[in-house]
N, C-alpha and C positions, 0 to 999 in steps of 0.2 A: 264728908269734906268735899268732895267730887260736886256733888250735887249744889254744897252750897256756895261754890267758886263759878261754877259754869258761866251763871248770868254776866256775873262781875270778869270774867275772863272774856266774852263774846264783848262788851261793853267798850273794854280796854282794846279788844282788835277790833272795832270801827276808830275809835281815834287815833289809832293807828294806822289807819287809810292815810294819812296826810304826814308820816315820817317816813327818812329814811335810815333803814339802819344796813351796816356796811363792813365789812371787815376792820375799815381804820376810824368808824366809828364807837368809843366808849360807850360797850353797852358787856352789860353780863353774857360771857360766852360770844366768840364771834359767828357772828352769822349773817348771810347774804340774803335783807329781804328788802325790797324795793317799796314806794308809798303807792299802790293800787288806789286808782282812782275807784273802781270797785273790783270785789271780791267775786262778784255775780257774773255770769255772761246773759247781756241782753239777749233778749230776744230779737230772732233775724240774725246774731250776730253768728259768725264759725269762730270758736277760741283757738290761740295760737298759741302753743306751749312750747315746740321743738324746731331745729331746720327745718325738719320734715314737711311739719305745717304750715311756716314761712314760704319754702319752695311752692307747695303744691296752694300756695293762692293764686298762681298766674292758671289756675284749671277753671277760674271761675273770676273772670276780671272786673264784676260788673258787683261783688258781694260786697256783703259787709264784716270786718274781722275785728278781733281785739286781742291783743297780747295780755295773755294773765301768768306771764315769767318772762322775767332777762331770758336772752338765747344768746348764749358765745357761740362768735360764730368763727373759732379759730384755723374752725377746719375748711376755710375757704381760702388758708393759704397755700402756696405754690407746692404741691405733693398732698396736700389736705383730703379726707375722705369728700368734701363738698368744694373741691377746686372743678371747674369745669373746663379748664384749661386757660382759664382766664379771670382765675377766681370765682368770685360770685356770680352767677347770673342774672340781672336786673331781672325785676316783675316788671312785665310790660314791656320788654326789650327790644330789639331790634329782631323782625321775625315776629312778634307778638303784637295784638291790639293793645290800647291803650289802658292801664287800669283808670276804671270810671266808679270804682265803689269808693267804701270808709273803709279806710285802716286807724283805727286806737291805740296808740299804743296804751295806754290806760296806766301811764305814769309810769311805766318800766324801758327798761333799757336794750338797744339791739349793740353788741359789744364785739369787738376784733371783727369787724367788714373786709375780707382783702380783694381789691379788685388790681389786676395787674396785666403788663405785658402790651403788643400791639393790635391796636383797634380799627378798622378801616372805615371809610365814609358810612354817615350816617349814624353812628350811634349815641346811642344814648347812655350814660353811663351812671350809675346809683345802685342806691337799695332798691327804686323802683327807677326804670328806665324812661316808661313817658306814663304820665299821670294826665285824664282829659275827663270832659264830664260826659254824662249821660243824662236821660228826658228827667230824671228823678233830681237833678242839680249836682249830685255828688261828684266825685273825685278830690277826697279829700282826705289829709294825715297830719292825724293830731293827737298831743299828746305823747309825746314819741321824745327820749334820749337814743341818740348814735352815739355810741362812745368808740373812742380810740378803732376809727374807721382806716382805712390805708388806700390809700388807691394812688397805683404807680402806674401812668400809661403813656404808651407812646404811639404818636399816629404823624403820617402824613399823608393822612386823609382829607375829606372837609364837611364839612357843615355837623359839625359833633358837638355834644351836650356831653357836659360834668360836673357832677355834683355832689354832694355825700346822699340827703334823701329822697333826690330825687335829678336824673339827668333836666328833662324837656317838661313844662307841665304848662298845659292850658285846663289845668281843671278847678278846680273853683278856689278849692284851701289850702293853705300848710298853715298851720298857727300850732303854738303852743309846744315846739321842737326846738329839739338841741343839737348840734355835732360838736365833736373834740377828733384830735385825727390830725393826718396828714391827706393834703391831696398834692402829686405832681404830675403837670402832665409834659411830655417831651415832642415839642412839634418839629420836625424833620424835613421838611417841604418847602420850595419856594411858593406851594400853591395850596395856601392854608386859608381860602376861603372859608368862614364861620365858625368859629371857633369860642364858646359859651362856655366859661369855666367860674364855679362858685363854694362857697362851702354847706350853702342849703341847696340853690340847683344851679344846672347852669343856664335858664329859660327859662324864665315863667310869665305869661301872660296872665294868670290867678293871683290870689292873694296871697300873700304873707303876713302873717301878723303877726306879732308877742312869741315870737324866734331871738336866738341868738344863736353867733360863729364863735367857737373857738378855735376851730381847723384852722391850721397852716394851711397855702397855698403855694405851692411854686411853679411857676412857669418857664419853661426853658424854651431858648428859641434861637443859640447858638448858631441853628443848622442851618438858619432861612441865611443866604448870602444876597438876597434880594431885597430891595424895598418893595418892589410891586406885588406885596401880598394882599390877600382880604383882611377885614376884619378879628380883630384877635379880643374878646371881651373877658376882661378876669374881673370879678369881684367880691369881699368878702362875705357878703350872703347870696348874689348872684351874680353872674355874667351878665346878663339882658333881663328887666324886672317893667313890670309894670304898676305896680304897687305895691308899697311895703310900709308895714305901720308899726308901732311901737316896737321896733328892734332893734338889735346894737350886734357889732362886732367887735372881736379883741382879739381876732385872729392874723397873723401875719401873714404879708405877700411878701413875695420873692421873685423878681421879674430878672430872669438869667438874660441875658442878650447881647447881640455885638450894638453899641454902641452909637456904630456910624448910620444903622437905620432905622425906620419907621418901628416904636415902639406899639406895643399893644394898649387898648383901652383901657385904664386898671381904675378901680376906686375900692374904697372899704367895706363900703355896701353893693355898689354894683359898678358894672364896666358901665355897662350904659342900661339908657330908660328907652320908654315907649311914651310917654307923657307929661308933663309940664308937673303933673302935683304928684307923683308918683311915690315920692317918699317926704312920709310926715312921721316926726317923732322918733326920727331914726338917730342914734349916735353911733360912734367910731372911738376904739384909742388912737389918739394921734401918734403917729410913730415918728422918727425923725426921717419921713421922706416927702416928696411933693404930692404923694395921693393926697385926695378930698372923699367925700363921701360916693360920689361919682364920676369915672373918666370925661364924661359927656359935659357937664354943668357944676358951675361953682354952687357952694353949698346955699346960699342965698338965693338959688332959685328954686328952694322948695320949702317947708313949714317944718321949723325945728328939726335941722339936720345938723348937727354941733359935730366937730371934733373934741376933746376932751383929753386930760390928762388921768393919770392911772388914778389919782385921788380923787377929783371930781365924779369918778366913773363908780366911786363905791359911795357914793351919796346920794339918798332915794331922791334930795331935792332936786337933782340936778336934772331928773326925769320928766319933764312934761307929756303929760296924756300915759303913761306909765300910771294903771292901776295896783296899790301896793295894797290894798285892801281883798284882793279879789283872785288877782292872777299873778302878781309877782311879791316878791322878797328880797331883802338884803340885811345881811351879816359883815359887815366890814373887818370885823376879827375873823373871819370862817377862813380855810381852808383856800374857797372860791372865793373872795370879799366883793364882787360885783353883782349885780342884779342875778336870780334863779327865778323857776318857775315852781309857781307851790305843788303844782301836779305833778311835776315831773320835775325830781329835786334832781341836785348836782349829783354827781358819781364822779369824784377820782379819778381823773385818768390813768394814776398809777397805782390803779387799786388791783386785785387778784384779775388774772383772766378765768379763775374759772367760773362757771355757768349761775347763775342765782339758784337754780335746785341741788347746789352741791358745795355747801358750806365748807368752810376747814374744819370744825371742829362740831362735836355730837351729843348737845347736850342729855339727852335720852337715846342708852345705849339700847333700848328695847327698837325701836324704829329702823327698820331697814334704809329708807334714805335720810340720810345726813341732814340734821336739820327740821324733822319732819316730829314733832314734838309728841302731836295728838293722834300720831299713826293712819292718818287721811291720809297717805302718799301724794302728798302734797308739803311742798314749803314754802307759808303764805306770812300775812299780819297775824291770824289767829298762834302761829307756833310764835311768834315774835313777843306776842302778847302774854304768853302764857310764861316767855322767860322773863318778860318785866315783873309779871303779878312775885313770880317766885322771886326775884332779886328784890322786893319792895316789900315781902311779907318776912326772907329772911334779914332783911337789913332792919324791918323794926322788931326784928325778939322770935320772933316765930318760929317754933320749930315744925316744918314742915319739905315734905318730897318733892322735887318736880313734877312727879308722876298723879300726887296728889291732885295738881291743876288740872284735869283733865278728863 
């Protein structure tokens, strides 16, 4: 029986590259496995499975990596075994060169980010701090869900970068990434020169492409009693952008402030541009406030920058230059009913915290970790696949084992 399932069970975990299945997804027995874009680690690549190996990419800022597991990273809250007293530590931070390699995430999820507390001049604040290129072209992170990131900071510092994946980034890419989350930052200062706050970075003179924001943003600014400040940039996929193509946001801003002065630069996609064609193909949910897509320029001066209402926003037609064959999707009855990325599907924001290698429940109680069906010490598509074959052979008549699949 073993033998004559195998093929049929490898077969079923390749098209299982391209599902997600989820704790509040309906599937036999819950279990946390993400859609891996692959199963394999390239060559060249270091695989990323733990904090551990998260942290220790800034020993080599110049590689190339791939996530082949969700990593919770809860314990980068405030008392956390990975708090460094200010949360997470950005890759590439302040103190660090810049990372100039490939990060994958390879359709899996980086989940609870806490970045927290006060920051002083210069920093960069993210899952990667400042991202730049190197002779090879690189500096680039794709592929990549942030889920339910948190970052609470307070600075009256200046010239600071915020972001969920990234603070400051002159390096080539970000495509094909997600945030959900909260970001607030709390500026303090009458002398709040440069100030770059986003929900993918808060800087990028690189590209952005086939990205979306769900992250909240809020900015408080209560404390400045002056108008004669610098520059304050918020925006829902960036602060300051130089290009950005087929993206959207549906993330809220929240701009705290006294009233009688100089407000900061806000828009949906970004506070402000570097360039006249900077964003093409970009939408926004229209909220009921006077943002546009950009603080800087009405939406008319750049190529298919729409506002949009909640309805409009879950209709593939309403996407120009939005690939729905290739790179994106939408389900208007789902859960999420706005545009996904096929690689890198939605996750719940109120879905379990805990880690993809550590399901709730055990469908083979032989297997020391939870989840881990075929006893690889691993829990991948192949253990996902092998609870489908079983739920699909006993729901047509068959009498047969779990254990049998394998």
């Amino acid at each position: 029986m073993k033998k004559k399932l195998t093929a049929f069970v490898m077969a079923v975990a390749l098209l299982c590259n391209c599902t997600m299945f989820s704790a509040n997804n309906a599937v036999p027995e819950q279990i946390f496995v993400s859609a891996a874009v692959t199963n394999t680690v390239p060559e060249g690549y270091t695989p990323i499975y733990t904090i551990d190996d998260l942290y220790a990419v800034r020993n080599n800022l110049s590689g190339s990596y791939i996530l082949m597991n969700d990593i919770d990273m809860s314990a980068t809250a405030p008392g956390g075994d990975w708090d460094s007293g200010n949360g997470w530590k950005p890759i590439g931070g302040k103190g660090e060169d810049n990372f100039t390699g490939i990060f994958d995430g390879n359709g899996y999820a980086i989940k609870n980010m806490h970045i927290y507390g006060e920051i002083d001049n210069g920093t960069s604040v993210g899952l990667f701090g400042r991202l730049g290129q190197n002779s090879n072209g690189n500096g680039t992170i794709l592929n990549l869900a942030l889920l339910d990131c948190n970052i609470d900071i307070t600075t009256g510092g200046t010239i600071n970068y915020i972001g969920g994946v990234a603070g400051y980034d002159i390096g080539k890419n970000i495509s094909k990434c997600f945030v959900t989350g909260n970001i607030k930052v709390t500026l303090t200062s009458n002398y709040m020169e440069g100030q770059n706050i986003g929900g993918i970075t808060g800087y990028s003179s690189a590209k952005i492409e086939n990205c979306y924001n769900s992250c909240s943003i809020i900015t408080n600014t209560e404390s400045i009693t002056s108008s004669d400040y610098g520059y304050i940039h918020v925006g829902g996929v960036a602060g300051c952008i130089y290009s950005v193509n087929n993206t959207y946001n549906v993330g809220d801003i929240t701009i705290i402030t006294n009233n009688n002065l100089k407000k900061p630069s806000v828009g949906y996609i970004s506070g402000t541009d570097l360039g006249l064609t900077c964003l093409n193909n970009c939408y926004y949910l229209k909220k009921n406030t006077d943002y546009t897509a950009s603080g800087y320029a009405s939406d008319n001066r750049y190529t298919n920058v729409v506002g949009l209402t909640a309805g409009q926003m879950k209709s593939k037609s309403t996407y120009t230059g939005f690939d729905f064959d290739t790179i994106w999707t939408i389900d208007s009855t789902a859960e999420y009913s706005y545009p996904t990325l096929r690689d890198v599907p939605y996750v719940s924001t109120g879905s379990s915290s805990q880690p993809a290698t550590e399901p709730t429940t055990n469908p083979s109680s032989d297997s020391s970790l939870k989840g881990d069906i075929n006893g690889d010490g691993k829990v991948n598509a192949t253990d996902a696949a092998i609870i489908l074959v079983y739920a699909a052979m006993t729901g047509a008549g068959h009498q047969v084992s779990i254990d049998d699949l394998y």
